[in-house]
OpenMM code with the backbone's topology and positions (N, CA, C; nanometers):
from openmm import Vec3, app, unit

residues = "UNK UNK UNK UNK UNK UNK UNK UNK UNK UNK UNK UNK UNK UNK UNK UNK UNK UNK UNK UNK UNK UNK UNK UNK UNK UNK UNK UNK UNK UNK UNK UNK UNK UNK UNK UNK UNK UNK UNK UNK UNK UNK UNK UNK UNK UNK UNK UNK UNK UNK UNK UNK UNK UNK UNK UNK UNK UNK UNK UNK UNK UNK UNK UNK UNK UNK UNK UNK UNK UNK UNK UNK UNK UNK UNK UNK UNK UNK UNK UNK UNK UNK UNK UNK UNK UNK UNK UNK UNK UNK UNK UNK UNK UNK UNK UNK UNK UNK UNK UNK UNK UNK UNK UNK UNK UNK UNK UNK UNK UNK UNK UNK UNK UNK UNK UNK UNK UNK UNK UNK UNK UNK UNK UNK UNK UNK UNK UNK UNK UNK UNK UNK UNK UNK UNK UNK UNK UNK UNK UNK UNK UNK UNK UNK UNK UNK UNK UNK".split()
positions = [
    Vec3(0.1588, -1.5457, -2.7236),
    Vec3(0.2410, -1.4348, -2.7621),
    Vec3(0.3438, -1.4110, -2.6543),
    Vec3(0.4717, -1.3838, -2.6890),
    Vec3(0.5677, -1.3663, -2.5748),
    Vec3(0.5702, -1.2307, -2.4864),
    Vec3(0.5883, -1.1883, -2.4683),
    Vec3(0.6544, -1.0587, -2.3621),
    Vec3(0.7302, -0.9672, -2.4804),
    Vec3(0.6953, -0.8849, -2.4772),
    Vec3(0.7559, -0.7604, -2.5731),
    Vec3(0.8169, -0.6479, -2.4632),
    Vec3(0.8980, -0.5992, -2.5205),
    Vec3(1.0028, -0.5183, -2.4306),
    Vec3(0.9280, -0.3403, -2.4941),
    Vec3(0.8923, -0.3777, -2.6336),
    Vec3(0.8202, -0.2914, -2.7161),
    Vec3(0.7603, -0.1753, -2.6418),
    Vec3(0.6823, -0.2090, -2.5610),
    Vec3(0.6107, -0.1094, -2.4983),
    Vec3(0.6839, -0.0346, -2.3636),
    Vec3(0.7425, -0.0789, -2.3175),
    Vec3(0.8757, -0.0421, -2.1684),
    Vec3(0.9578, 0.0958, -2.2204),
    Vec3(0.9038, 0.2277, -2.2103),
    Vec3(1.0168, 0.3403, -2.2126),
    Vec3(1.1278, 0.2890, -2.1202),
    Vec3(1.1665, 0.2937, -1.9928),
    Vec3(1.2516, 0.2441, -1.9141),
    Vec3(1.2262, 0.1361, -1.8090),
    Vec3(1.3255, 0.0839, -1.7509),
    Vec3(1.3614, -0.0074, -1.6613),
    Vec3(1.4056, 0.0652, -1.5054),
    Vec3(1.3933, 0.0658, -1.4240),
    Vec3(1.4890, 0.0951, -1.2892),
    Vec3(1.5044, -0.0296, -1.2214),
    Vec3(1.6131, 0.0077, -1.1652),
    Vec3(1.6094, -0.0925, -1.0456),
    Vec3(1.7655, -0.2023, -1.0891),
    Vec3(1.7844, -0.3163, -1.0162),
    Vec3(1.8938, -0.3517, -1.0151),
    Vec3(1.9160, -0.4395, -1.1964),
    Vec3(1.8044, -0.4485, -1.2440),
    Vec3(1.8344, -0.5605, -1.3256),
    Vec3(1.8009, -0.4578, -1.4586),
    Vec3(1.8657, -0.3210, -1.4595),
    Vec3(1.7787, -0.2043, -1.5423),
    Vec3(1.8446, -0.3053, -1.7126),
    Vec3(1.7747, -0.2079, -1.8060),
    Vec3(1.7948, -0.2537, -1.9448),
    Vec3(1.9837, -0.2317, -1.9929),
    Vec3(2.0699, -0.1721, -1.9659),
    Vec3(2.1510, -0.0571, -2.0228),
    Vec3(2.2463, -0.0787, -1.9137),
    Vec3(2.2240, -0.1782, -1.7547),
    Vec3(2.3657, -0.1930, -1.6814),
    Vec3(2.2926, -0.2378, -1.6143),
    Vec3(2.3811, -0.2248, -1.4691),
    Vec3(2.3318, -0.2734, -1.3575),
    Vec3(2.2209, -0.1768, -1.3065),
    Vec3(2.2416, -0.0828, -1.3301),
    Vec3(2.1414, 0.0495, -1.2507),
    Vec3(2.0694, 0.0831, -1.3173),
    Vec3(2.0205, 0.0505, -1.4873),
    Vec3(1.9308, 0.0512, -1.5395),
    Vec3(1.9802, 0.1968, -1.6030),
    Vec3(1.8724, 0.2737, -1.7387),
    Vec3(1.9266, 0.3639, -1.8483),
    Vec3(1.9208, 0.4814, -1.7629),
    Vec3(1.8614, 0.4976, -1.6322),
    Vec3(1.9119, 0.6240, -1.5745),
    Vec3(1.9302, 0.6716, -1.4489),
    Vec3(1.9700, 0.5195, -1.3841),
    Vec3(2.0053, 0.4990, -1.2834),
    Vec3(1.8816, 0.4427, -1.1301),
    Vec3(1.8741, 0.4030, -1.0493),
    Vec3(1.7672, 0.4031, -0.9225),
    Vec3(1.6313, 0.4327, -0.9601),
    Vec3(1.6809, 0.5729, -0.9853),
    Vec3(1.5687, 0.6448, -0.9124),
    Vec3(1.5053, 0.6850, -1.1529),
    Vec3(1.5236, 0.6371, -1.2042),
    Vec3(1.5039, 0.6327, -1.3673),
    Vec3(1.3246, 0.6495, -1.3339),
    Vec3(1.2903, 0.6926, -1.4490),
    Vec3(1.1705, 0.6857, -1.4597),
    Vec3(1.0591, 0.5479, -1.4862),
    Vec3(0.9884, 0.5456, -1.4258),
    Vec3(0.8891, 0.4452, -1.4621),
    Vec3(0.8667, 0.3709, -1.5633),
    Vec3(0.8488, 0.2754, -1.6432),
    Vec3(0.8871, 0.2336, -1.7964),
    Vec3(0.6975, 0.2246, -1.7951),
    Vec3(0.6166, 0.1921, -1.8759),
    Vec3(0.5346, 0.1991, -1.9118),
    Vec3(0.4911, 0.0733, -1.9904),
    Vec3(0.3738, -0.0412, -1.9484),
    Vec3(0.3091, -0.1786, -2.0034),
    Vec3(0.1754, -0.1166, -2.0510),
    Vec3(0.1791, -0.1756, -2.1873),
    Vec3(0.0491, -0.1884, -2.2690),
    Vec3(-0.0362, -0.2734, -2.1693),
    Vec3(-0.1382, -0.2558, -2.1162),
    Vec3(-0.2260, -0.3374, -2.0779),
    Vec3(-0.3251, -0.4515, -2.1410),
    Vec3(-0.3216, -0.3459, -2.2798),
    Vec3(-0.4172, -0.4149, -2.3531),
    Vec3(-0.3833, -0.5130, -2.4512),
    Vec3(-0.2413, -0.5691, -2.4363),
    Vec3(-0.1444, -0.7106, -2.4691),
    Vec3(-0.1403, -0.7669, -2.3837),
    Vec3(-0.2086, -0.9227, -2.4384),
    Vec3(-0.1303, -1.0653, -2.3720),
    Vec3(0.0115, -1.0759, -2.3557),
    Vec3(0.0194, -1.1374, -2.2471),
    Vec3(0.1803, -1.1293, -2.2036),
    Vec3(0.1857, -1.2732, -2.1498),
    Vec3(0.2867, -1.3662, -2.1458),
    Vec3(0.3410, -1.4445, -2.1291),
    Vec3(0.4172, -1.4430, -1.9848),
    Vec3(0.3646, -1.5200, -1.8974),
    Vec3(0.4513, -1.4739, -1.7880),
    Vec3(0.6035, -1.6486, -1.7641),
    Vec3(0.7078, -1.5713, -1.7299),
    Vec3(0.8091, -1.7408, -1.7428),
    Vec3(0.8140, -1.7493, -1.6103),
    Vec3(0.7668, -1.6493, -1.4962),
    Vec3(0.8075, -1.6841, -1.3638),
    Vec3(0.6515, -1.6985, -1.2858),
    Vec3(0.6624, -1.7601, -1.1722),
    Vec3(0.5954, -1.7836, -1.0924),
    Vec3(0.5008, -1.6513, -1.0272),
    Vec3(0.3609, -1.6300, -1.0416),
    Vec3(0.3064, -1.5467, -1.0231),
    Vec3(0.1880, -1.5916, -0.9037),
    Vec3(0.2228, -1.5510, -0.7724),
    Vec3(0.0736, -1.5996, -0.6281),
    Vec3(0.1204, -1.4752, -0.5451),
    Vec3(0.0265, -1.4917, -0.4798),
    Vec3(-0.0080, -1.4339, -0.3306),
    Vec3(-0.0242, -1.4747, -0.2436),
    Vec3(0.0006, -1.4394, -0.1143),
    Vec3(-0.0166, -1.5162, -0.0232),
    Vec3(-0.1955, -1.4911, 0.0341),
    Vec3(-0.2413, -1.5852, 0.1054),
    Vec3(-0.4329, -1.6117, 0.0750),
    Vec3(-0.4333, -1.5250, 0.2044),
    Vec3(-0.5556, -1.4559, 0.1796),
    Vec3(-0.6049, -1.3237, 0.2786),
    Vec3(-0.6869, -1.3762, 0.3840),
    Vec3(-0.6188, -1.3777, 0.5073),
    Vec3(-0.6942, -1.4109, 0.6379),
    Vec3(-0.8486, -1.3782, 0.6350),
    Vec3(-0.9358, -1.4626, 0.6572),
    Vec3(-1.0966, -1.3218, 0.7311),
    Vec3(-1.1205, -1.4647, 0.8232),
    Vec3(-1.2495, -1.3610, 0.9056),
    Vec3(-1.2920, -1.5380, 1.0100),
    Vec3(-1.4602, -1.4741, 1.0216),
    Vec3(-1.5212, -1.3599, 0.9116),
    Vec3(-1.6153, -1.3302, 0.8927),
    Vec3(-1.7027, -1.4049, 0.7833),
    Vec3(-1.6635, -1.4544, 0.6794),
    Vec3(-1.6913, -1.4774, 0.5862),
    Vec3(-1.7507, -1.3369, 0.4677),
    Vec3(-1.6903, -1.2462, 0.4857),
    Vec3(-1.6536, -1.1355, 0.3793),
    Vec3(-1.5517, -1.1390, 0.3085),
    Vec3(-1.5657, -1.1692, 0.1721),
    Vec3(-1.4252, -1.1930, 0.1154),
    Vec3(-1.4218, -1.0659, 0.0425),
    Vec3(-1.3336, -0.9596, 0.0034),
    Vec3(-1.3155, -0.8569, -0.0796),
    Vec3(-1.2325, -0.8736, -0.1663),
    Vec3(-1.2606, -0.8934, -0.2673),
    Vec3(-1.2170, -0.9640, -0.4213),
    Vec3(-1.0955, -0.8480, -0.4452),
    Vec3(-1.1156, -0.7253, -0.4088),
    Vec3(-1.0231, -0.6400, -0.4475),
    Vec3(-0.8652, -0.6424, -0.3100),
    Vec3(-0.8359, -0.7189, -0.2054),
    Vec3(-0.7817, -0.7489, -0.0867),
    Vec3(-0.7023, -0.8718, -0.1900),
    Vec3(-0.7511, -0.9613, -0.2700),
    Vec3(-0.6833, -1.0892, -0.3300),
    Vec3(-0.7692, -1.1860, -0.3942),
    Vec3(-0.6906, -1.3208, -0.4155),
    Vec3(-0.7911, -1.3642, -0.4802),
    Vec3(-0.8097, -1.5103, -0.4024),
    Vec3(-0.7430, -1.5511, -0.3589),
    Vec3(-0.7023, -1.6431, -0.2460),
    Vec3(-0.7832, -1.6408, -0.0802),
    Vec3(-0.8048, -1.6953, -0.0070),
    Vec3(-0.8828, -1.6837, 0.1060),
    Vec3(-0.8384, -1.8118, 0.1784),
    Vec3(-0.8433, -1.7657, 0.3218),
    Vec3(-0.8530, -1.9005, 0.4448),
    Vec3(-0.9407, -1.8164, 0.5164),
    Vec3(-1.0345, -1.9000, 0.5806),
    Vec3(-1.1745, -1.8808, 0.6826),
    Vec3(-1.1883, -1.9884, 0.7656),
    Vec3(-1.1691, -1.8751, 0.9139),
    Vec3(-1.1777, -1.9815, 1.0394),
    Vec3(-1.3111, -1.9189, 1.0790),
    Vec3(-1.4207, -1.9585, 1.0662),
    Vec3(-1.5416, -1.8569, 1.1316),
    Vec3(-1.5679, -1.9290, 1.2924),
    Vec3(-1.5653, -1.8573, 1.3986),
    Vec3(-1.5921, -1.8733, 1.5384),
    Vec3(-1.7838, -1.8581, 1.5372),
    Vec3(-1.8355, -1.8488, 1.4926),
    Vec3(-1.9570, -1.8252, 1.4655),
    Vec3(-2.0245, -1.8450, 1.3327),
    Vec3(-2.2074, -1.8112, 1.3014),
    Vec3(-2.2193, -1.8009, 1.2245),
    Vec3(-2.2077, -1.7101, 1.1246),
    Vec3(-2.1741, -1.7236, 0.9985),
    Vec3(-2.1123, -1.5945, 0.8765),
    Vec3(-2.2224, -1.6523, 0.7657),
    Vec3(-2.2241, -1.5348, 0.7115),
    Vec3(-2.2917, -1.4618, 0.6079),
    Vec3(-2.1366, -1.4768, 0.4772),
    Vec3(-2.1534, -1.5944, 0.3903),
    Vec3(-2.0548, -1.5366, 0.2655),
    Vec3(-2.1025, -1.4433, 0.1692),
    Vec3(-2.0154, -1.3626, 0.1291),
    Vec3(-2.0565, -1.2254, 0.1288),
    Vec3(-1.9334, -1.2277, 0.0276),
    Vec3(-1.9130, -1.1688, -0.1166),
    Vec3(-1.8218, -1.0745, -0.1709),
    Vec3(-1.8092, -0.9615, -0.2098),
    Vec3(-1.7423, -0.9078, -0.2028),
    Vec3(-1.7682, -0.7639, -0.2063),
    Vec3(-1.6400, -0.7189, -0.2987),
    Vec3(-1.6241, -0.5706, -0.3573),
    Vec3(-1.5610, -0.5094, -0.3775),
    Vec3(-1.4885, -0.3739, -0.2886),
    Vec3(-1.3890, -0.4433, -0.2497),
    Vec3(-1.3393, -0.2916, -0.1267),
    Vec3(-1.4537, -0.2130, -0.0746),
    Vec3(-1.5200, -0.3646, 0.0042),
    Vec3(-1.6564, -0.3565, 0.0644),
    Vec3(-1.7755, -0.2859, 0.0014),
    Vec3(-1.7629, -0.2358, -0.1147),
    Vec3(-1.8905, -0.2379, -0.2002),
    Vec3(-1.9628, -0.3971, -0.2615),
    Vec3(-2.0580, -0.3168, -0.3242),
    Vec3(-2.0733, -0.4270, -0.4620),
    Vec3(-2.0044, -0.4890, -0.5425),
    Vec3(-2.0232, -0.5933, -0.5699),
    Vec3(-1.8795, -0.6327, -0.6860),
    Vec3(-1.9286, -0.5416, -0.8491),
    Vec3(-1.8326, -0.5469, -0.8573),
    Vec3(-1.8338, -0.4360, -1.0246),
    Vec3(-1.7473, -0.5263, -1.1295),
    Vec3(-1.7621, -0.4779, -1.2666),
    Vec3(-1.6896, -0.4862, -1.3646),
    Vec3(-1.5116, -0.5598, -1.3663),
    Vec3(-1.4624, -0.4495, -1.2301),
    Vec3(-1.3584, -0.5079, -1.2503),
    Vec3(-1.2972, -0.6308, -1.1745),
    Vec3(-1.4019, -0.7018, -1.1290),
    Vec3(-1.3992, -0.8373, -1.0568),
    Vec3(-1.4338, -0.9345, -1.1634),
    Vec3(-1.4973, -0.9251, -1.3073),
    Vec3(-1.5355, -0.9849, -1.4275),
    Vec3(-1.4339, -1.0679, -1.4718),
    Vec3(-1.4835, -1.2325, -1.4194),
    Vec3(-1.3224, -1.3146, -1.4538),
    Vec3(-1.2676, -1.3159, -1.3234),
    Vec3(-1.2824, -1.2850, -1.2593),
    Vec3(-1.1651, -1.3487, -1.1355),
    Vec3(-1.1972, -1.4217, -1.0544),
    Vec3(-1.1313, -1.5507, -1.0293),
    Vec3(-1.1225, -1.6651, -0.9593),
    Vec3(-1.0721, -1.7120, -0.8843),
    Vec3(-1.1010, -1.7707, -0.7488),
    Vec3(-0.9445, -1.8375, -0.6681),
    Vec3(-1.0459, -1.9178, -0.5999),
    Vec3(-0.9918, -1.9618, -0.4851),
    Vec3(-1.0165, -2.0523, -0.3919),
    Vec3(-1.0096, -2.0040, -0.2356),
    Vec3(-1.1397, -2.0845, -0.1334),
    Vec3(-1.1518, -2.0601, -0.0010),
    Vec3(-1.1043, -2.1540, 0.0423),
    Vec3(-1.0176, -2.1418, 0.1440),
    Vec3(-0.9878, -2.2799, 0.2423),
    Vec3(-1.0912, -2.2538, 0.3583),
    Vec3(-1.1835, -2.3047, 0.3698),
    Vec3(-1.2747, -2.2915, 0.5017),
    Vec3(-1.2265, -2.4105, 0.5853),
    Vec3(-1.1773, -2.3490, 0.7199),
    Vec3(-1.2091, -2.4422, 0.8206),
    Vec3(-1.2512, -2.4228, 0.9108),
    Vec3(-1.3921, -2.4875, 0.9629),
    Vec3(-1.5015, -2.4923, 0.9838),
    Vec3(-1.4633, -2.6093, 1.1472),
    Vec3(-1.3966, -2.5449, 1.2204),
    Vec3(-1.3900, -2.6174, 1.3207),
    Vec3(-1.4714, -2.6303, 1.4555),
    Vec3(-1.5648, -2.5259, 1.3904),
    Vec3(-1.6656, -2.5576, 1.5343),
    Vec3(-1.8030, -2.5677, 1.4651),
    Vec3(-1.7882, -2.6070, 1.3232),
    Vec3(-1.9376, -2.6152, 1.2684),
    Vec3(-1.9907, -2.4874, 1.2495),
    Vec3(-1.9263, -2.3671, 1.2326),
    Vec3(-2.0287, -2.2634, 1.2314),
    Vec3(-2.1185, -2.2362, 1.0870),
    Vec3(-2.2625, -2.2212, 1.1562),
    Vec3(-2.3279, -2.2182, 1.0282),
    Vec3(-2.3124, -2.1174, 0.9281),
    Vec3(-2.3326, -2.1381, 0.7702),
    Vec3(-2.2886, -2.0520, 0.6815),
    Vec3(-2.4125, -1.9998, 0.6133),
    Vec3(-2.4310, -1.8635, 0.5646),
    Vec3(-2.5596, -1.8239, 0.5303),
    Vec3(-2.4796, -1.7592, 0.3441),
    Vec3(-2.6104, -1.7125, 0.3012),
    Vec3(-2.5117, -1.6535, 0.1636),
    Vec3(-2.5855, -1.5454, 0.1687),
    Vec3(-2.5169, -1.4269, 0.1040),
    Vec3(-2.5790, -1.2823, 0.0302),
    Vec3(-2.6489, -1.3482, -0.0866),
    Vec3(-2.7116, -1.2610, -0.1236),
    Vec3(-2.7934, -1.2759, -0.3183),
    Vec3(-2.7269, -1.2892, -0.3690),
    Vec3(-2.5990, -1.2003, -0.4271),
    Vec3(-2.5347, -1.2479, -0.5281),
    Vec3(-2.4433, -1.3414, -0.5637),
    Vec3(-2.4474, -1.4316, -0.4249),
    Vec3(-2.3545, -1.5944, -0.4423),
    Vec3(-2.4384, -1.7254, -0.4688),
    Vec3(-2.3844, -1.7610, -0.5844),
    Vec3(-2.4944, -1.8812, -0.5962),
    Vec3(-2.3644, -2.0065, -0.6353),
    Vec3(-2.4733, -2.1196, -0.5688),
    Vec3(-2.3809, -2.2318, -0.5183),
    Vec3(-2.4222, -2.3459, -0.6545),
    Vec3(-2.3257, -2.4528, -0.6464),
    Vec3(-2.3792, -2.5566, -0.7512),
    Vec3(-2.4541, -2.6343, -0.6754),
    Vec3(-2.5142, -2.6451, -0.5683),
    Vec3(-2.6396, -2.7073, -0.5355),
    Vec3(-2.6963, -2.7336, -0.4336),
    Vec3(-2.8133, -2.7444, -0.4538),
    Vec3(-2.8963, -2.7189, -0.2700),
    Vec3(-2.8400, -2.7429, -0.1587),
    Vec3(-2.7147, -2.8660, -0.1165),
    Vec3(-2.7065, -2.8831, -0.0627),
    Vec3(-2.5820, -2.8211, 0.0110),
    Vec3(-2.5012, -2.7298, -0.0611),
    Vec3(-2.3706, -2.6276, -0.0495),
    Vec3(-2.3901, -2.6276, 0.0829),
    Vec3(-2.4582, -2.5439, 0.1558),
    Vec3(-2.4307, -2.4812, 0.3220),
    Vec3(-2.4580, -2.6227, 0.4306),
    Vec3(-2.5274, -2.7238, 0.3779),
    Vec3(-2.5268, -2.8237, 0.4685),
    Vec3(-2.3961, -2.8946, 0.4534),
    Vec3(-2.3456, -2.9324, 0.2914),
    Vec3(-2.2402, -2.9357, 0.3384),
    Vec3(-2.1208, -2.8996, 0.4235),
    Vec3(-2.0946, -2.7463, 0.3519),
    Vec3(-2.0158, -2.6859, 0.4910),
    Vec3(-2.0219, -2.6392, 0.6077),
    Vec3(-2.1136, -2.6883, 0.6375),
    Vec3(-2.1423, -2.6543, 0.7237),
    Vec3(-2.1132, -2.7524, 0.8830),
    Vec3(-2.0627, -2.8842, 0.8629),
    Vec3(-2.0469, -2.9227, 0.9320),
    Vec3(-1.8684, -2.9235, 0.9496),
    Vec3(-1.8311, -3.0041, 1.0632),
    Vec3(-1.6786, -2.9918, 1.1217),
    Vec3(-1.5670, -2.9975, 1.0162),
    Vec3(-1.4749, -2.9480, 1.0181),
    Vec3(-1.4127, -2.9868, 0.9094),
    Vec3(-1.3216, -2.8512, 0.8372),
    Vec3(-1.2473, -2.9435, 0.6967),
    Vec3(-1.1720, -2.8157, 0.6324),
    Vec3(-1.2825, -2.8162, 0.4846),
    Vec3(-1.2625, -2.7344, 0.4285),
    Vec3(-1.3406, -2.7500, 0.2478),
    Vec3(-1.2839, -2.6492, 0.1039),
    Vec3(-1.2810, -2.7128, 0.0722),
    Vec3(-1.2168, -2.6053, -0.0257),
    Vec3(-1.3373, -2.5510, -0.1550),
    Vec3(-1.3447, -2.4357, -0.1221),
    Vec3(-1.4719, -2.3601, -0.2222),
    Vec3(-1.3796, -2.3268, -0.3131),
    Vec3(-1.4098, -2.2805, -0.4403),
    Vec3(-1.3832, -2.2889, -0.5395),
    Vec3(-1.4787, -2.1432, -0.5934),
    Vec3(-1.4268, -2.0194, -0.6501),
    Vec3(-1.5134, -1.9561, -0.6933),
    Vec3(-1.5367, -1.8520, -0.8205),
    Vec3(-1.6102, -1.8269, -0.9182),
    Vec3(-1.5791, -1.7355, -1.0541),
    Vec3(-1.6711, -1.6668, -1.0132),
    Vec3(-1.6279, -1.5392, -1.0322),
    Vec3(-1.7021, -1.3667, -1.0261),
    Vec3(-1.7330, -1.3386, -1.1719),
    Vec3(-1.8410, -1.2866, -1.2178),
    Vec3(-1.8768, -1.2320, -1.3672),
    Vec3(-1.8922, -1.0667, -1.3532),
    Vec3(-1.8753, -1.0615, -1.1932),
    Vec3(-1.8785, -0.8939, -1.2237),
    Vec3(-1.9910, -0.8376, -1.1620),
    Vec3(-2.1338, -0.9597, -1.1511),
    Vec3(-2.2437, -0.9262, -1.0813),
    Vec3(-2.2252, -1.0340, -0.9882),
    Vec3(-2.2431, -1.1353, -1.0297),
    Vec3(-2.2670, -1.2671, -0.9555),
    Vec3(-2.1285, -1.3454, -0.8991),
    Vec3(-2.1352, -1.4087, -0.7702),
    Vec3(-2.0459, -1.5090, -0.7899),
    Vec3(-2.0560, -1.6699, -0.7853),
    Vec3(-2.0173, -1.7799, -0.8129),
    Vec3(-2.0495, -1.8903, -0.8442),
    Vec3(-1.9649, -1.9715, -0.7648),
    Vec3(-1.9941, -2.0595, -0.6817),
    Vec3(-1.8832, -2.1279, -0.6167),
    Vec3(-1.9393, -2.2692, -0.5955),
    Vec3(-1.8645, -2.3884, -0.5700),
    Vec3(-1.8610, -2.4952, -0.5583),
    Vec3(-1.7308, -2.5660, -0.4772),
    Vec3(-1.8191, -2.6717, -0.4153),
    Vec3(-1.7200, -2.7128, -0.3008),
    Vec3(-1.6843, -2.8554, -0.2717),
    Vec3(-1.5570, -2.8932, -0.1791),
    Vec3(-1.5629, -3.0047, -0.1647),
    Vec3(-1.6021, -3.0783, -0.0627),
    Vec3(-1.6675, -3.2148, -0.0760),
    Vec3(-1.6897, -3.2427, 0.0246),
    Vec3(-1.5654, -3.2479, 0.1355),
    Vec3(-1.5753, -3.2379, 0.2724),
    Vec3(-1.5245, -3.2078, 0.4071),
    Vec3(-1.3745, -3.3112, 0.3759),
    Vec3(-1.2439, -3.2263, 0.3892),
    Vec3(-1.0968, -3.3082, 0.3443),
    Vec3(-1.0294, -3.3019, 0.4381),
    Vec3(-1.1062, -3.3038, 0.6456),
    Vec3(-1.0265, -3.4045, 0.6899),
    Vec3(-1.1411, -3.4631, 0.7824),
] * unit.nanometer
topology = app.Topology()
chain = topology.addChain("A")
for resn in residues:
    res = topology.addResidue(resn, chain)
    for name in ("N", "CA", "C"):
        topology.addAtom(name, app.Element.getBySymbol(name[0]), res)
């Protein structure tokens, strides 16, 4: 389904609906998105990946991650350091771990790995890229073996 303009009372800003300054200028009121429509996006949509060197990732901070741990860490997700909730249900990205002094990796309960051998893997020297889906309770991650 494409992008509907349908739901947008107004525009501000330089690229407004009605001119350059938009239907009521700068400072116009807020326009308003249905949330609850699929939307089509035509432009490029990232973030830039959220530093930690704890291994606490807070799902609500991004969805993206790089991890230099100087020690051993506990992976851990959280919600703006709670529990993860509902509105983490569906969201996915990727860890760049690099793991340059070997520090060992432990997990919370609610991270479960695709297989016994997850923390020995990363656990040794190296970079890895985890891979991970949140359902809202749980999170699920899988990794690669060591890519340098």
């Amino acid at each position: 389904m494409a992008f509907s303009t349908s739901s947008i009372a107004a525009i501000k800003g330089d690229t407004g609906a009605t001119g350059s300054q938009g239907p009521q200028g700068d400072t116009g009121p807020a326009g308003s998105v249905n949330t609850t429509t699929d939307y089509t996006w035509t432009g490029s949509n990232r973030a830039t990946p959220v530093s930690d060197a704890d291994g606490s990732f807070d799902l609500d901070a991004g969805q993206n991650f790089t991890c230099t741990p100087s020690a051993a860490v506990t992976l851990t997700f959280t919600s703006g350091g709670s529990a993860l909730s509902s509105t983490q249900s569906g969201q996915s990205g990727f860890i760049l771990l690099d793991n340059a002094s070997a520090a060992k990796a432990h997990t919370s309960a609610s991270t479960t790995f695709h297989d016994e051998d997850f923390l020995t893997t990363i656990g040794g020297t190296g970079k890895y890229l985890i891979s991970y889906l949140c359902d809202g309770t749980n999170v699920y991650c899988s990794t690669t073996k060591v890519l340098t």
